[in-house]
VEXLOZA-318084 format. One record per residue (C-alpha): residue number from 1; residue in one letter; x, y, z. Coordinates in nm, 4 decimals, decimal comma. Layout:
<site><i>NUM</i><aa>a</aa><east>X</east><north>Y</north><up>Z</up></site>
...
END
This chain:
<site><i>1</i><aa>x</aa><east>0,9134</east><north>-1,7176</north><up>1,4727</up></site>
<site><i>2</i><aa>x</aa><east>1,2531</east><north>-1,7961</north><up>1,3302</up></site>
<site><i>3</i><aa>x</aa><east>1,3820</east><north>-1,6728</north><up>0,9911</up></site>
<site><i>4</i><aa>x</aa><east>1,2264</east><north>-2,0415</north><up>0,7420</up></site>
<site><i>5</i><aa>x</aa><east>0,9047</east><north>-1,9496</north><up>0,8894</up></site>
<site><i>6</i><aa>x</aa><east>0,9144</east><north>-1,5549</north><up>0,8701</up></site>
<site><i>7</i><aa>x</aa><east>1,0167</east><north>-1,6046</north><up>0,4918</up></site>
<site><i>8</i><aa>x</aa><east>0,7352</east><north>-1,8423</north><up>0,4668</up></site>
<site><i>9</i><aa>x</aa><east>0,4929</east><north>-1,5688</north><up>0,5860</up></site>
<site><i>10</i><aa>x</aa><east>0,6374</east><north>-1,3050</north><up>0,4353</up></site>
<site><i>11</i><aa>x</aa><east>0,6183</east><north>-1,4832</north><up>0,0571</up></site>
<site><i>12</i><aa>x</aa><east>0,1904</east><north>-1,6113</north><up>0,2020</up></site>
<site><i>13</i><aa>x</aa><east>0,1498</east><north>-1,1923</north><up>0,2024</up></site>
<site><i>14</i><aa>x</aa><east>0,3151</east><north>-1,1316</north><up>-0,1212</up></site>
<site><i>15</i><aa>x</aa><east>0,0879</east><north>-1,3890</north><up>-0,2687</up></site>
<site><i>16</i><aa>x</aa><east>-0,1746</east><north>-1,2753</north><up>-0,1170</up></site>
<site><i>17</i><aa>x</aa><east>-0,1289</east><north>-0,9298</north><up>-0,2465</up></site>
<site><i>18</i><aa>x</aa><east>-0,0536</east><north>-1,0634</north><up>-0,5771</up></site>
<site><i>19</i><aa>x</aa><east>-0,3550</east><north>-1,2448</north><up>-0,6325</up></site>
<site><i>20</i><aa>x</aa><east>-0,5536</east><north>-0,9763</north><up>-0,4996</up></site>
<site><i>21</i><aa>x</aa><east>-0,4163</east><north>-0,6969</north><up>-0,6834</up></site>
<site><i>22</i><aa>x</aa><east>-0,4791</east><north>-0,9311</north><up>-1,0447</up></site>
<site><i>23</i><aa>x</aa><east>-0,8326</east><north>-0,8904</north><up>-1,0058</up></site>
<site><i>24</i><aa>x</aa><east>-0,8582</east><north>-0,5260</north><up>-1,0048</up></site>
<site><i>25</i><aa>x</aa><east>-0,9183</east><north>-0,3624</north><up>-1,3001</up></site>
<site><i>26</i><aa>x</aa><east>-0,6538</east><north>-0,1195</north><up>-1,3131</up></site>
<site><i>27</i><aa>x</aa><east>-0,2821</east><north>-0,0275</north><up>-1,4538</up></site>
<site><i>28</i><aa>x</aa><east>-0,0626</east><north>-0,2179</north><up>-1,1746</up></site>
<site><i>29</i><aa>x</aa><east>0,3171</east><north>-0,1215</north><up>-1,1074</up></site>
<site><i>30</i><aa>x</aa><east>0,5509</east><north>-0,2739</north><up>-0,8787</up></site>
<site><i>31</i><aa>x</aa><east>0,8383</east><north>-0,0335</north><up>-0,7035</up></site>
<site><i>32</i><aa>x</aa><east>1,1248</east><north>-0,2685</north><up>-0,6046</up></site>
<site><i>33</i><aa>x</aa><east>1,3757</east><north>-0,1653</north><up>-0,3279</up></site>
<site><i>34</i><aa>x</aa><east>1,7137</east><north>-0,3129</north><up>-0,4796</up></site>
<site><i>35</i><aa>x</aa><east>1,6895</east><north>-0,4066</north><up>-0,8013</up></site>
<site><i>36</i><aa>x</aa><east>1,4082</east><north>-0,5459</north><up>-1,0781</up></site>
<site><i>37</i><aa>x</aa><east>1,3441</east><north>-0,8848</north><up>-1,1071</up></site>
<site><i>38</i><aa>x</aa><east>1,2168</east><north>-0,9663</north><up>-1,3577</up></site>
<site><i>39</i><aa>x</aa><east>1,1914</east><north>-1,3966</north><up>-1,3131</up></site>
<site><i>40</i><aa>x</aa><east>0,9650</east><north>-1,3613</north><up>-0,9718</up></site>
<site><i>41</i><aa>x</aa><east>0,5954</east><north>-1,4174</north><up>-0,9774</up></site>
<site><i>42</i><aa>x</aa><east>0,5271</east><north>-1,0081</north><up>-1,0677</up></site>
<site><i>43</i><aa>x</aa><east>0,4407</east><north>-1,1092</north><up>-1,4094</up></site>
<site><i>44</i><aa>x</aa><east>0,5041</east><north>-0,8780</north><up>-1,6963</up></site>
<site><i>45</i><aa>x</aa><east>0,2687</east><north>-0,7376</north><up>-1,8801</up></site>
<site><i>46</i><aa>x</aa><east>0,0234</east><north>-0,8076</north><up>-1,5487</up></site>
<site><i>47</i><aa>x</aa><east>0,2947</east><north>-0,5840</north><up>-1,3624</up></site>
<site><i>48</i><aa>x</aa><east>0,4727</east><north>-0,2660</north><up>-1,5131</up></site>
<site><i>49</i><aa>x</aa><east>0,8310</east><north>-0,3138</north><up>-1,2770</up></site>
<site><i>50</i><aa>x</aa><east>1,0336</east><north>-0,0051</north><up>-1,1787</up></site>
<site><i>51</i><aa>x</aa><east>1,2907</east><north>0,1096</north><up>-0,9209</up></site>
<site><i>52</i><aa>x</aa><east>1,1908</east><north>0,2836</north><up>-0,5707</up></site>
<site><i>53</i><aa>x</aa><east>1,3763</east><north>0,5895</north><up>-0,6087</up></site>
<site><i>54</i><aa>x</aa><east>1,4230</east><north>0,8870</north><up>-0,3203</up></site>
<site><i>55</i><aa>x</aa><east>1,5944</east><north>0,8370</north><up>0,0442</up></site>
<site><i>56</i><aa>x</aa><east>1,3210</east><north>0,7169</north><up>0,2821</up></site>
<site><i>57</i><aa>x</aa><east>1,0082</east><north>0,5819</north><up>0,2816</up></site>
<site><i>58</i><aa>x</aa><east>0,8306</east><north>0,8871</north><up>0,2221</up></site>
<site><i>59</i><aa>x</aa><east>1,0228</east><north>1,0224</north><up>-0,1199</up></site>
<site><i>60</i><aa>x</aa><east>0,9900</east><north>0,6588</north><up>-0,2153</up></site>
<site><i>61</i><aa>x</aa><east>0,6187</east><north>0,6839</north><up>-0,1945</up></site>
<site><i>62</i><aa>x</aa><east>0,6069</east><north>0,9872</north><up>-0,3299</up></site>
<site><i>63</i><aa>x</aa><east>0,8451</east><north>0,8794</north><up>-0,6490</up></site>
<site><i>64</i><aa>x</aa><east>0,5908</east><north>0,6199</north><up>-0,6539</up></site>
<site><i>65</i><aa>x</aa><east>0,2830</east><north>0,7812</north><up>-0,7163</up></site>
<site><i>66</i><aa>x</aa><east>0,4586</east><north>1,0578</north><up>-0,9263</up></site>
<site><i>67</i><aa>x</aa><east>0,5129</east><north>0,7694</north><up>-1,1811</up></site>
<site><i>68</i><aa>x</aa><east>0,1854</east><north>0,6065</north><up>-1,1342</up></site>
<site><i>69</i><aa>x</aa><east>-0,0194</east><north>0,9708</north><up>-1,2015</up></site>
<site><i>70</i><aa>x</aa><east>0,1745</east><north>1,0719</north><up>-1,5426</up></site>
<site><i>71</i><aa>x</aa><east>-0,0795</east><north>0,7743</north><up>-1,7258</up></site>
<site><i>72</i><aa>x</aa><east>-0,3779</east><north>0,7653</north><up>-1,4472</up></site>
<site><i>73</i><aa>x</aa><east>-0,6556</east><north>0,9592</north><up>-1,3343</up></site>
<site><i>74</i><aa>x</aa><east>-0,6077</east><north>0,8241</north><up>-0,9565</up></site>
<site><i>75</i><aa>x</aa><east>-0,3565</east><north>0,5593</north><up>-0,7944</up></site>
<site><i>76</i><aa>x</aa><east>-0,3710</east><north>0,3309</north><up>-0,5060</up></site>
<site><i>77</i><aa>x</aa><east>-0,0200</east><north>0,1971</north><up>-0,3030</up></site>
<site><i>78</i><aa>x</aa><east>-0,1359</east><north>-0,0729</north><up>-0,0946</up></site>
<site><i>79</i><aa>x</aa><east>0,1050</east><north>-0,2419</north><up>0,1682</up></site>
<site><i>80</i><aa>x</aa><east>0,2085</east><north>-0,6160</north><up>0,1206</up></site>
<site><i>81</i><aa>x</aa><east>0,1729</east><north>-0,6849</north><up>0,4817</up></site>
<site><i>82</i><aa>x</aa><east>-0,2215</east><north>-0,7503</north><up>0,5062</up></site>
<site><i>83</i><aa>x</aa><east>-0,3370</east><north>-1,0665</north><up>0,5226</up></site>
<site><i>84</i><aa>x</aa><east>-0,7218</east><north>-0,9410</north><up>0,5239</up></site>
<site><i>85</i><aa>x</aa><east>-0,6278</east><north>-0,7075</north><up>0,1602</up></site>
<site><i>86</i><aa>x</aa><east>-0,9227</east><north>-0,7790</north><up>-0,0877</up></site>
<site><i>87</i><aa>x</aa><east>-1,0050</east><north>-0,6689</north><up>-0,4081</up></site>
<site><i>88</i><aa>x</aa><east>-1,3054</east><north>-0,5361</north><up>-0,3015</up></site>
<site><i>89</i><aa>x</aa><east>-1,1452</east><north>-0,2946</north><up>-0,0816</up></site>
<site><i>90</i><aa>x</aa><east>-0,9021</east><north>-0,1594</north><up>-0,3528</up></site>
<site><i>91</i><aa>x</aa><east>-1,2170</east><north>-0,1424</north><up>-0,6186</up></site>
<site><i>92</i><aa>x</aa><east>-1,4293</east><north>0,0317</north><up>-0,3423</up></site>
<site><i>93</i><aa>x</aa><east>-1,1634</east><north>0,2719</north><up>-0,3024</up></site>
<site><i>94</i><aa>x</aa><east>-1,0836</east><north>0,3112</north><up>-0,6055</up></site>
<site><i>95</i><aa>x</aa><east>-1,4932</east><north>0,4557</north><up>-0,6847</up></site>
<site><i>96</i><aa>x</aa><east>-1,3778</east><north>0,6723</north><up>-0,3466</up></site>
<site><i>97</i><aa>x</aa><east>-1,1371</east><north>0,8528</north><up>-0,4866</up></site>
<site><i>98</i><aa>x</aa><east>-1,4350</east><north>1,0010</north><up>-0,7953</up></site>
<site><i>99</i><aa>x</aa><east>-1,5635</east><north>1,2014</north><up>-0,5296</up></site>
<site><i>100</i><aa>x</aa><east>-1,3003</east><north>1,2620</north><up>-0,2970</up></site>
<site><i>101</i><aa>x</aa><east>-0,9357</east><north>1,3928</north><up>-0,3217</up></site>
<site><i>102</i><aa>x</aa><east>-0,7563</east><north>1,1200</north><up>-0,1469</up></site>
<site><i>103</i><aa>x</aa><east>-0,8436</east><north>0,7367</north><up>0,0238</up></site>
<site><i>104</i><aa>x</aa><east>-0,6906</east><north>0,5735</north><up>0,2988</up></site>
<site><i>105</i><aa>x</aa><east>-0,7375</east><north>0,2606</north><up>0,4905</up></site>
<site><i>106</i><aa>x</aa><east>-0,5963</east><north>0,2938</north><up>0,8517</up></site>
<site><i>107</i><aa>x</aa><east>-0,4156</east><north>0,0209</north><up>1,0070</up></site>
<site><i>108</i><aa>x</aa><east>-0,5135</east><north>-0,0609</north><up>1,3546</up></site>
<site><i>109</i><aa>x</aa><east>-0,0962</east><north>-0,0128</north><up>1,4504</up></site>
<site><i>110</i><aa>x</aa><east>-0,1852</east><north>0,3692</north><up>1,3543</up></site>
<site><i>111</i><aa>x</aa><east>-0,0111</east><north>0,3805</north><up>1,0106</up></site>
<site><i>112</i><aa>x</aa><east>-0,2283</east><north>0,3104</north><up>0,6867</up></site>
<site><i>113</i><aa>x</aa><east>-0,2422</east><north>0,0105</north><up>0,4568</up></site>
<site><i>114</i><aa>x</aa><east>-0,3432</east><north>0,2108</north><up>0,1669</up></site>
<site><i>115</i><aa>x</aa><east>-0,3105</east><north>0,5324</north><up>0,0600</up></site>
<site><i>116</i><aa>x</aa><east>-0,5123</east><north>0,6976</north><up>-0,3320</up></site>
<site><i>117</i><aa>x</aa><east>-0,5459</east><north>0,9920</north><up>-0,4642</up></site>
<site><i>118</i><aa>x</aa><east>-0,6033</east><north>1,1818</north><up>-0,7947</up></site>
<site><i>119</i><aa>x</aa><east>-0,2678</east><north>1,3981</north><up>-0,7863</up></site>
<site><i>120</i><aa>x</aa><east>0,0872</east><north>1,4000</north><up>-0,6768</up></site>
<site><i>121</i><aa>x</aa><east>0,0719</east><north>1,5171</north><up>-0,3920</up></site>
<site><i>122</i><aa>x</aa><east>0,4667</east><north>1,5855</north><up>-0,1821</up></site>
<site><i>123</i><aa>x</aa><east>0,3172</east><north>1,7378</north><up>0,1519</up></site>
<site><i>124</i><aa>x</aa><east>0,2118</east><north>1,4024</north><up>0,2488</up></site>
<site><i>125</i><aa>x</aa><east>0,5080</east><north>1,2264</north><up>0,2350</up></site>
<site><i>126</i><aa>x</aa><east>0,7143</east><north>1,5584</north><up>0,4202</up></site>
<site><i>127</i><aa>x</aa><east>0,7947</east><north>1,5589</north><up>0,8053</up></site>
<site><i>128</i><aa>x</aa><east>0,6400</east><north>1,2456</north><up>0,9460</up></site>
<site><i>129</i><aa>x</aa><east>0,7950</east><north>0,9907</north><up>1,1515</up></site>
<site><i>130</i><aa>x</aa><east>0,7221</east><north>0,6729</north><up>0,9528</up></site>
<site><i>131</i><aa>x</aa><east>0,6674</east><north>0,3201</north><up>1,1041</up></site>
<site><i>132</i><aa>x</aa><east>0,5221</east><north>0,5066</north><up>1,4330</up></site>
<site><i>133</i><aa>x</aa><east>0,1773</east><north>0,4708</north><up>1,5857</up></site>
<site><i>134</i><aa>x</aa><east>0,0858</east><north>0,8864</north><up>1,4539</up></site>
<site><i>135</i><aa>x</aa><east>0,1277</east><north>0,8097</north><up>1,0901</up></site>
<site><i>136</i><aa>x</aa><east>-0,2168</east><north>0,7437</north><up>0,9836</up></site>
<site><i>137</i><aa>x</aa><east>-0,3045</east><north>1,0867</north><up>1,2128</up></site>
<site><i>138</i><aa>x</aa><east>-0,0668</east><north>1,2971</north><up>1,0992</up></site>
<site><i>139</i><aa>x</aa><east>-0,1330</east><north>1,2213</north><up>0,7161</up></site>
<site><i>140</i><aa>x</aa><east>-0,5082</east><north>1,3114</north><up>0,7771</up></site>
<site><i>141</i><aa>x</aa><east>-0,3666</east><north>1,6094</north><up>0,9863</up></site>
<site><i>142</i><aa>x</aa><east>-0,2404</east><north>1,7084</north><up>0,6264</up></site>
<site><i>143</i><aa>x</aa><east>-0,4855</east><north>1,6143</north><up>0,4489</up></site>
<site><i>144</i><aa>x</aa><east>-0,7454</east><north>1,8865</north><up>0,6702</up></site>
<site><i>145</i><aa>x</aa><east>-0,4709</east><north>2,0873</north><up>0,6361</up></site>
<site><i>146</i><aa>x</aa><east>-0,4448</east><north>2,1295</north><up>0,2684</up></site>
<site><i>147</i><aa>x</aa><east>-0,8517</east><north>2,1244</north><up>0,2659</up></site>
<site><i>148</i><aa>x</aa><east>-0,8569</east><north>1,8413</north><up>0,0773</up></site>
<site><i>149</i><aa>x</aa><east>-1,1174</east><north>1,5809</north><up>0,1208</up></site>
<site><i>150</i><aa>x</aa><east>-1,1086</east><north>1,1884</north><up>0,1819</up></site>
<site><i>151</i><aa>x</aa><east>-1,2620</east><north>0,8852</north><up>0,2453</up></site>
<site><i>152</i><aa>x</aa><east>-1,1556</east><north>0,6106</north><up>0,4379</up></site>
<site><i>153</i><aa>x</aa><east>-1,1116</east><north>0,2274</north><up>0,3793</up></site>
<site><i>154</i><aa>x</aa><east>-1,1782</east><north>-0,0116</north><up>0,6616</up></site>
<site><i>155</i><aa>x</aa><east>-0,9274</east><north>-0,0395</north><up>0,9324</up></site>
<site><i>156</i><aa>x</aa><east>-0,7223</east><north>-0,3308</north><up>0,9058</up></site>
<site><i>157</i><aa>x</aa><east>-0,4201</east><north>-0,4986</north><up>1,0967</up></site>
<site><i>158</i><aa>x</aa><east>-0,0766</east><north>-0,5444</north><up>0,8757</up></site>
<site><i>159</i><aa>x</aa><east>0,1356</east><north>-0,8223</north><up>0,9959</up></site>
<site><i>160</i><aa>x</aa><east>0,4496</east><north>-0,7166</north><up>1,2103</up></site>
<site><i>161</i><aa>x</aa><east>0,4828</east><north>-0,9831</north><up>1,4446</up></site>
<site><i>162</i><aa>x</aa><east>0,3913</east><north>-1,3648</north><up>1,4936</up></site>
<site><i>163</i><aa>x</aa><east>0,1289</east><north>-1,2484</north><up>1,6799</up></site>
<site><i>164</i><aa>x</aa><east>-0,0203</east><north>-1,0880</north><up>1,4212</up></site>
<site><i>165</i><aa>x</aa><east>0,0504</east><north>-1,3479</north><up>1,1889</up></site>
<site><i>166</i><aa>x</aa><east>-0,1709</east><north>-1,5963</north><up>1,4061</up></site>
<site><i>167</i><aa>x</aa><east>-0,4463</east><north>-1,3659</north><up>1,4681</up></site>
<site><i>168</i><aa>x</aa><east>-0,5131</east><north>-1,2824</north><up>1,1128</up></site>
<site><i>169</i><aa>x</aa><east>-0,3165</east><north>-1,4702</north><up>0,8915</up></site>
<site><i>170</i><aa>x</aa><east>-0,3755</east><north>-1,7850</north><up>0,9572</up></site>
<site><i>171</i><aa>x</aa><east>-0,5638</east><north>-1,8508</north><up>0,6547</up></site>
<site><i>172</i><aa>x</aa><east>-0,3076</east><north>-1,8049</north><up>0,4407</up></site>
<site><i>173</i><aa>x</aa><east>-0,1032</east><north>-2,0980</north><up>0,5287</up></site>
<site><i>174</i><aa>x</aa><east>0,2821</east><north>-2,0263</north><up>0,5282</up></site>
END
């Protein structure tokens, strides 16, 4: 797809997620990889900013929510790769997670888009293989496991390849 076009894409989804994420009423942080910045788009006070902290994606995750869940009664992390993300489907889970322990929206590569819940919660970020196709199973598998009880969002495709890109996010315009 070649690297101008990739970035293209890449800043369509962050938009994307941006705009979508604005319209939910809810506290909204932003976990950055490298370092804050603080002159991109992420607007404070719109966006509380703070550092991904722990070695892998799953302590990052978990870091994540452990900050999110010291001010809120339940938190969603939502992937910036999904060009079909709406605010409807964060609000709607969202009202999931009053009557269930945990929300999450599979993605139709087998990992999950989204992931809420009410609680840190470390055992489901321990001893999976991320960015494989048994993700999204093994998290439920954990889930059953703790007897814990969830909902799910609808299944949705993030955006890996150009492929993907032209299937379902054309309608972004890169």
């Amino acid at each position: 797809v070649g690297e101008e076009k990739a970035l293209r894409i890449y800043k369509s989804l962050l938009e994307h997620t941006r705009r979508q994420a604005l319209a939910v009423e809810a506290r909204r942080l932003l976990f950055y990889a490298d370092y804050i910045n603080h002159d991109d788009e992420w607007k404070e006070p719109d966006f509380e900013k703070y550092l991904q902290e722990g070695q892998g994606l799953g302590s990052r995750m978990n870091h994540s929510f452990e900050i999110a869940l010291r001010q809120s009664r339940s938190a969603l992390l939502v992937g910036s790769d999904i060009a079909q993300l709406t605010t409807q489907i964060m609000e709607d889970a969202f009202r999931q997670l009053e009557t269930h322990d945990f929300v999450i929206g599979p993605a139709k590569d087998g990992g999950y888009y989204l992931l809420g819940m009410k609680e840190p919660s470390p055992p489901l970020f321990e001893g999976i293989e991320w960015s494989t196709p048994t993700v999204f199973a093994e998290t439920v598998a954990i889930i059953e496991g703790m007897g814990k009880t969830y909902a799910l969002a609808p299944e949705l495709s993030d955006i890996d390849y150009a492929e993907d890109w032209e299937k379902y996010g054309w309608e972004l315009n890169p």
